[in-house]
N, C-alpha and C positions, 0 to 999 in steps of 0.2 A: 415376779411382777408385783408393783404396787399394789394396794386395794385403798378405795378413794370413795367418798363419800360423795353421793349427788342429791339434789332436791329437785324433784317435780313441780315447772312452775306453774300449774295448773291444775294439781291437787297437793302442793306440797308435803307429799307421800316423801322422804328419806330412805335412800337404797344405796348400798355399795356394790362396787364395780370394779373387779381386776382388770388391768390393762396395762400398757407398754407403755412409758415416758412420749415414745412417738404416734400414741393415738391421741394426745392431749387436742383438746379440741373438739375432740368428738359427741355428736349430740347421743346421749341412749335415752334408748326409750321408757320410760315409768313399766316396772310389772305390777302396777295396781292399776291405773286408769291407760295406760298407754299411751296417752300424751308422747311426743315426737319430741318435745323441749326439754332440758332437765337444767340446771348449773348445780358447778362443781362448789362444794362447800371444804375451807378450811379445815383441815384433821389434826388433830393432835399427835407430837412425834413422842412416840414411844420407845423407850430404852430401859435399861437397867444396870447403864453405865454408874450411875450412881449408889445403885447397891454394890456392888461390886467394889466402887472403891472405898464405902464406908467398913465393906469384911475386910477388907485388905489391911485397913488402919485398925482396924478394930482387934486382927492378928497380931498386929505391931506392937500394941498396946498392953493386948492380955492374952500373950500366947500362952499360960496356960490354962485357959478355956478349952482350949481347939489341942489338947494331947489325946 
């Protein structure tokens, strides 16, 4: 499961939330003030696809570094 960033719009407290593609929509509640409302905030995607392909070239380059 995902994990998704929300903001409390009533004390704009920021809490993450794991949940299913198919609960989108869902309101949760703040665990600082409690508030019933919250919106979801934009995340940043995280990879490491590009380290990956700069070792990759980087073997290609100076394989003998990596003996």
């Amino acid at each position: 499961m995902p994990l998704y960033d929300y903001e409390c719009v009533k004390c704009a407290h920021v809490f993450e939330v794991f949940h299913k593609l198919s609960d989108e929509g869902t309101d949760y509640p703040c665990p600082k003030c409690g508030a019933a409302k919250s919106r979801k905030l934009v995340s940043q995607f995280k990879t490491d696809a590009w380290s990956k392909f700069l070792d990759t070239m980087e073997r290609k380059v100076n394989p003998h570094k990596f003996k």
